[in-house]
N, C-alpha and C positions, 0 to 999 in steps of 0.2 A: 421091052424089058432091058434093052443095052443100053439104055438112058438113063436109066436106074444106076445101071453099075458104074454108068462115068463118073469121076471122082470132081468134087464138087471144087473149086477155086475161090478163094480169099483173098483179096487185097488190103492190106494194115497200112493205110497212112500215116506215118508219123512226125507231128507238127513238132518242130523243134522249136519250143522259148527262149530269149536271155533271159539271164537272172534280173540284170536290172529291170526288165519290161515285164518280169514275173511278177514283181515286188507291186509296182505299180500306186496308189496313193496311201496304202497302208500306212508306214512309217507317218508320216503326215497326223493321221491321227492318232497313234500313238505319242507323238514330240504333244502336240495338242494334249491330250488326256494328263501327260507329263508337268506342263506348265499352265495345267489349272490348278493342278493340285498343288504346288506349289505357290502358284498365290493366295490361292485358299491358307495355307501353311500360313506364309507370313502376314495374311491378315488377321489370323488368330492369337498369333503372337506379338501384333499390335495391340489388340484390344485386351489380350493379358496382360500385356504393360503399361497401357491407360489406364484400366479400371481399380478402385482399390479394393485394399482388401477386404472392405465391407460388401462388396461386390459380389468380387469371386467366393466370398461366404456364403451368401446368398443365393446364386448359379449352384453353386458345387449340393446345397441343399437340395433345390430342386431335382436336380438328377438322380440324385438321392432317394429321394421322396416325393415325384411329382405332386401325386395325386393329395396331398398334409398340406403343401403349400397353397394350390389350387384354389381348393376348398375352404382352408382355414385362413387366409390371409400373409400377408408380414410384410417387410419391407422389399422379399423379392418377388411378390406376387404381383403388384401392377396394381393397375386400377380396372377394376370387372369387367369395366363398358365397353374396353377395348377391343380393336379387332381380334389383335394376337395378345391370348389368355396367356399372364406371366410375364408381361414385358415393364421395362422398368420403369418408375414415376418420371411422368415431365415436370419440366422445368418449372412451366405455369401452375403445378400444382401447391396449395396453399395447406402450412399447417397451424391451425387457428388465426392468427391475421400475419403472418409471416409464410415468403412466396420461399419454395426452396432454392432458389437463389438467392437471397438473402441471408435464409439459413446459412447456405454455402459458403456466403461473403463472411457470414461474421466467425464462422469456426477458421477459419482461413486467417483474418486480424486476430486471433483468441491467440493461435499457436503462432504468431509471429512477435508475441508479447514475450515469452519465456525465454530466447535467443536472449533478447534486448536484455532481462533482467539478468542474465547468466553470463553477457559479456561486460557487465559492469559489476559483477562480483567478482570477476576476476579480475579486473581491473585494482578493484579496492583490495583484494588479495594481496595482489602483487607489492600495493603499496604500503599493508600491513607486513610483508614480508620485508620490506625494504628497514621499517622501523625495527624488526624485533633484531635485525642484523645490526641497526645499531646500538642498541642497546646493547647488547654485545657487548659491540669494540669498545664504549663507553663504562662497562663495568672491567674488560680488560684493561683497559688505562689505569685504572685505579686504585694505587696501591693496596690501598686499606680494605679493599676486598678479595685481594690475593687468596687466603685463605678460607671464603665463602663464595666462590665464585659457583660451584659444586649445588650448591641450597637454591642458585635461582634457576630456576626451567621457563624456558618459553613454548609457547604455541600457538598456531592459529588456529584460532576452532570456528564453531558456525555462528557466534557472538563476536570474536575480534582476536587481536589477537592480546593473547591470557599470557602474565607474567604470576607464578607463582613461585615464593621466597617460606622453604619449608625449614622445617626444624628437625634437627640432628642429635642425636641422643649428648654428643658433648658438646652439643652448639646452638642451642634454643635461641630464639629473638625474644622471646618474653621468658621470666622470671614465672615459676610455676603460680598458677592463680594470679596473674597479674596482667595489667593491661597497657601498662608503661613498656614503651621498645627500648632494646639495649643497646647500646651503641655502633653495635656492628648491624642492626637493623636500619636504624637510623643515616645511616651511612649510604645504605642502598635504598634506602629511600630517597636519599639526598639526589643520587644520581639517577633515577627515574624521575624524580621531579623536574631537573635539568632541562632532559633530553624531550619529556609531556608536554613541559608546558608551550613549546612551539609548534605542535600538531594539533590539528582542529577537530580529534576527534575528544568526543565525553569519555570519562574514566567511569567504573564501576570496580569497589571493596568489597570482599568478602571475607570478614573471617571462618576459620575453621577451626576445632580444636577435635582430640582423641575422644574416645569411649572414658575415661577416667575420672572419678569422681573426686573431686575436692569439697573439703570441710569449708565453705564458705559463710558468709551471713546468711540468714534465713531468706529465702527467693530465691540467692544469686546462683547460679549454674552454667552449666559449657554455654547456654543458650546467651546469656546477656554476656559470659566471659567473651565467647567470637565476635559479639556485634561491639562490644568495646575496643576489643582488638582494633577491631578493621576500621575504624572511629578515629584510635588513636593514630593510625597508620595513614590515613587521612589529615591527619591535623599535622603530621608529621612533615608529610608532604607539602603542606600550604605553609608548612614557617620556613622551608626550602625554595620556596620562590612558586610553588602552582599556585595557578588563580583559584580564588573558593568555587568559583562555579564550576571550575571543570570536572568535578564531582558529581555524577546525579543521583548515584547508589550507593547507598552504605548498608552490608545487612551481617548479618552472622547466623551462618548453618550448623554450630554447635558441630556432631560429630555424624550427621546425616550424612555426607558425601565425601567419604575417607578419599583420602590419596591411595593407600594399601589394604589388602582383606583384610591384614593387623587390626583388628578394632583399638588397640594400646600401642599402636608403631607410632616413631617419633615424627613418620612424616606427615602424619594425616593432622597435625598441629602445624598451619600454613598462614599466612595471608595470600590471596586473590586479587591480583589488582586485571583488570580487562581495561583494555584499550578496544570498543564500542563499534564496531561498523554500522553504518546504517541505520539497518532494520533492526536493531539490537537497541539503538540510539531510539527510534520512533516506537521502538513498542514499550520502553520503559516508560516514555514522558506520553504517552498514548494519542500517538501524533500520525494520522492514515498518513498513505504516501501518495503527493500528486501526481495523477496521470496526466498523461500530454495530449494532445488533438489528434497523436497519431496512435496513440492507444499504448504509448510506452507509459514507462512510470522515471520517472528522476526524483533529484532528492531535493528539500524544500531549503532556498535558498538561506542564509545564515546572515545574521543582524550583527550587524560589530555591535562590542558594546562602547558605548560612549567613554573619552575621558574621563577621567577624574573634574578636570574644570568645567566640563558641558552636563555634568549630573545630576545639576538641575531640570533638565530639557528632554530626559531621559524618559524611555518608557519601560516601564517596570514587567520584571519579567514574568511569564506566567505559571511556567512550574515553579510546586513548592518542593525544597533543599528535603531529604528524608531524615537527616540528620537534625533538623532544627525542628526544636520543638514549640 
């Protein structure tokens, strides 16, 4: 029984650690675990900036809606046979006799076509821009337009660049109902003729006239009154020194396309004269425009015409004049 009551003894050893020897290769896999995900990261952010956005349309769908894509097909579905269901077409696949690399290649030449045509409109832009400035300085020089200087406006539109010579309630260029130009028309016709006839580009008239009815002969109307106009306005120019050809449009819009919502304002009674870029130029004389081997387009080289003494040798031209009947 006193064996019982001896009090019983415990010894507690206590193993002291360092920290560092505590820590041991943990950290290790945490830096690890760290710099996967991180390349994980920036490979995804590679491949969002490769693919386009036909792509990530396609992707962002499925996620979406796996099981619509899966099932039902579309561009981001793959091909069925595949290991992994919903992966994207290869290269070798074909759609009708066309490999989609080929596709690839030709959408690729398609949009490297519209750069090309868009830095040679600016181009001829610019060069239209160059003319209407002188024209300008050209009507500025000129005494006798001193006081009309105000009636001619310029601009460059998506045709060329458009010189139009309007009429002013106390300063008309034609006599009411008439088709004969007044002297102060005729003047500035003289100096567009000038400065036209050394530019290569084609000329195109329009006359205009108001909403306003005049007691004419039986037929005659705004309708033949504008194309007389812009006729005469033409002829005016060619006893000024422009060549007949440089002409290739003479028309009259009567009072269909006012200058002002005025249907009766004096300005919507105008001549039209366009100075033609291009494609303005080829679709009047209905003339395609040659593509090149690299898939651009340029414009179709230009035929001097012959002297006067070699016009016998001459080859005649093949638009017909709108004007000559």
């Amino acid at each position: 029984m006193a064996d019982l009551n001896k009090p019983i003894i415990i010894v507690k050893r206590i193993k002291r650690v360092d920290a560092a020897e505590d820590s041991g290769g943990t950290w290790k896999i945490a830096y690890a675990d760290f710099v996967t995900a991180m390349m994980a990261f920036f490979l995804l952010m590679w491949l969002l900036g490769s693919s386009s956005q036909g792509d990530l349309k396609g992707i962002s769908e499925y996620f979406r809606n796996p099981l619509k894509v899966t099932l039902m097909g579309g561009p981001s579905s793959g091909n069925s046979a595949r290991v992994i269901p919903g992966g994207g077409a290869a290269i070798d696949e074909t759609y009708g006799q066309e490999k989609k690399g080929d596709v690839d290649k030709k959408n690729i030449l398609q949009s490297n076509e519209t750069p090309l045509a868009t830095a040679e409109q600016r181009t001829e832009n610019k060069v239209l821009t160059e003319m209407q400035e002188e024209l300008k300085e050209a009507i500025e020089r000129d005494s006798r337009l001193k006081d009309i200087q105000n009636q001619v406006r310029m601009e460059v539109t998506t045709e060329g660049l458009e010189v139009q010579i309007i009429d002013e309630d106390n300063k008309p260029m034609f006599q009411s109902g008439q088709s004969t130009p007044l002297p102060h028309l005729e003047a500035i016709l003289n100096v567009l003729a000038k400065v036209l006839t050394d530019v290569p580009n084609k000329l195109s008239v329009t006359g205009h006239t108001d909403s306003a009815k005049f007691a004419g002969h039986l037929g005659y109307g705004n309708w033949e009154l504008s194309a007389d106009r812009a006729n005469a306005s033409r002829a005016s120019m060619v006893k000024s020194g422009l060549p007949s050809d440089k002409v290739i449009k003479v028309s009259g819009l009567a009072d269909v396309a006012p200058f002002e919502e005025d249907p009766l304002s004096a300005k919507n009674r105008r001549i039209s004269i366009i100075v033609l870029n291009d494609a303005s130029e080829r679709a009047i004389l209905r003339k395609p425009p040659i593509k090149e081997p690299d898939g651009g387009f340029t414009k179709e080289p230009k035929v001097e015409e012959p002297k006067p003494a070699d016009r016998s040798g001459s080859v005649k031209r093949t638009f017909e004049r709108p004007w000559q009947n």
